[in-house]
N, C-alpha and C positions, 0 to 999 in steps of 0.2 A: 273861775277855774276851780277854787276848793269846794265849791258846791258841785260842779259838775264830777269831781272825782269822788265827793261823799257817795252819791247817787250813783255814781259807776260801784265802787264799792261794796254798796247796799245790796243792789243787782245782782251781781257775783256770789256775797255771802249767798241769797235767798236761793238762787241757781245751783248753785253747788251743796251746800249743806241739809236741802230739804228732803230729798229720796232717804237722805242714810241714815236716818235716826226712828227711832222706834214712836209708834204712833203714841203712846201711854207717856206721860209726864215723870211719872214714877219708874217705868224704865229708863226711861232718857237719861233722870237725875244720876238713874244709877249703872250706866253705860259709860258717862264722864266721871265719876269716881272710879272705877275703873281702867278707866285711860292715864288717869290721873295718878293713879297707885302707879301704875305699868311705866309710865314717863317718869317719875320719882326714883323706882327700882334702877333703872338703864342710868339716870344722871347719879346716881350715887355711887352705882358699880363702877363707873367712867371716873365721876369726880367724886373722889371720899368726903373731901372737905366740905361741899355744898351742904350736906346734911347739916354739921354744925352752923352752915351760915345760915338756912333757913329756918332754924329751931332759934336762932335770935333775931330774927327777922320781924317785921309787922306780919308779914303772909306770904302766901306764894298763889302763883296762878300758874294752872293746867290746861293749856289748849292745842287742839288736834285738829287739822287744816288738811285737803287738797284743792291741789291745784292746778292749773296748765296754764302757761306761759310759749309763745312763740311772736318773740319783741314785744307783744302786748298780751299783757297775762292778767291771773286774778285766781283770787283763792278763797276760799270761806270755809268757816268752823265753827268749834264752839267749846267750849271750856268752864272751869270754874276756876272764882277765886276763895281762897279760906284764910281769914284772918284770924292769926297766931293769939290774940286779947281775947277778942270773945267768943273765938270757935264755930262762928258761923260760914257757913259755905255761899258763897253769890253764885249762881251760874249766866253766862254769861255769851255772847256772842262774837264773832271776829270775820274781818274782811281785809281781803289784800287788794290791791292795785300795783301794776307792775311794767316798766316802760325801759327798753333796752336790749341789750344784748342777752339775753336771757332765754332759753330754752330748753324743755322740758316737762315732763309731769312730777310732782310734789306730793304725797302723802308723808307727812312731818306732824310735831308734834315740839312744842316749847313751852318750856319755863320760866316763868318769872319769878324773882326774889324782889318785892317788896322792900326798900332799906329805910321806911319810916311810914310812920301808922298816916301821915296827912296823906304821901301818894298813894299809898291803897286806898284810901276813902276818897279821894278823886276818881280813882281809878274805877272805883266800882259807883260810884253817885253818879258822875257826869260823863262815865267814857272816857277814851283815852285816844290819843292819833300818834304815831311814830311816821319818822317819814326815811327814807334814804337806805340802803343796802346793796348787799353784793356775795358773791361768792362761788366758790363751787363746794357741789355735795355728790356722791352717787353712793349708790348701795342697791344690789341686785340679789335676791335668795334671800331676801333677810340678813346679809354682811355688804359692808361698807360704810361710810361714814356714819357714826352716830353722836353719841352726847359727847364723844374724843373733842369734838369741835368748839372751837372758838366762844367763849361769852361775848357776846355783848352788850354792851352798858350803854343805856340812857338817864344817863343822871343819877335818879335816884332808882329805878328801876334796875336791875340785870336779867339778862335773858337771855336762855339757853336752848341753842333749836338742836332737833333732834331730829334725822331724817329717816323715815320708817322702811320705807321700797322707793325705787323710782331713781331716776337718773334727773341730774340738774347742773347744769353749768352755765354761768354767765354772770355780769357784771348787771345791775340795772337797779331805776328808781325806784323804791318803793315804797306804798303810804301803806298803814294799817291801822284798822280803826278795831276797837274794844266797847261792846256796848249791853248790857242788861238785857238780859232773856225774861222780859215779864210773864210767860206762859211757864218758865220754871221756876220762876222764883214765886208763884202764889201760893 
């Protein structure tokens, strides 16, 4: 079963996130810094306090996802993470899988806070899997739910989704997997 959902996963990511990214490496890099800025500005106008949690943080990670889901969904992206110690940036890749009462297109955007230097060096060495979620989001015109919303905590991770356009509502499983983008990071 968790091979077959890696592989569903995988699918998905390469599916979805391959048309929309710039052919040049160099722009890529600098298309997710950018997202990344733009997702950071929106979580801190929402939530002040974050700022200071991520400036004592190991790092944070920036990733921007679409998706579509009807009972069986899936979503792929891509993102970076930057560790607060040595200032280096990972870029990095993400996949959804999604089973349930769930319905909708997804263009979002999440953050992670990092709460100690070992998860982020997992995180960015071996990849990462979250599994389980829910919720409703909408926002149409660019207004509607955004970083207003919920954190979520995994442990030592926190993570803050942000939903950009697109309507979503429903309850459902979900896996996500986090894994190194070797073509951006050489």
């Amino acid at each position: 079963m968790r091979k077959t959902l890696s592989g569903m996963i995988a699918v998905v990511a390469l599916a979805l996130s391959g048309p929309a990214l710039a052919a040049d490496a160099a722009a890529q890099r600098a298309e997710l810094r950018k997202m990344c800025d733009e997702a950071l500005a929106v979580l801190y106008k929402e939530k002040p306090a974050v700022k200071a949690e991520i400036a004592k943080s190991a790092g944070y990670g920036c990733f921007s996802s679409f998706g579509i889901s009807f009972f069986v969904g899936g979503a792929g992206g891509r993102g970076l993470v930057f560790d607060n110690a040595t200032k280096k940036t990972t870029y990095m890749n993400m996949a959804q899988a999604s089973g349930g009462l769930d319905f909708g297109i997804k263009d979002y955007r999440e953050v992670l806070v990092f709460k100690d230097k070992a998860t982020l060096a997992q995180f960015v060495t071996k990849g990462w899997e979250f599994g389980g979620g829910g919720g409703a989001q909408a926002a149409a015109g660019g207004k509607g739910a955004n970083a207003g919303g919920a954190e979520i905590s995994s442990g030592p991770i926190a993570v803050y989704p942000m939903t950009k356009t697109g309507l979503a509502i429903g309850v459902a499983a979900a896996a996500r997997k986090y894994w190194k983008d070797d073509d951006l990071n050489k």
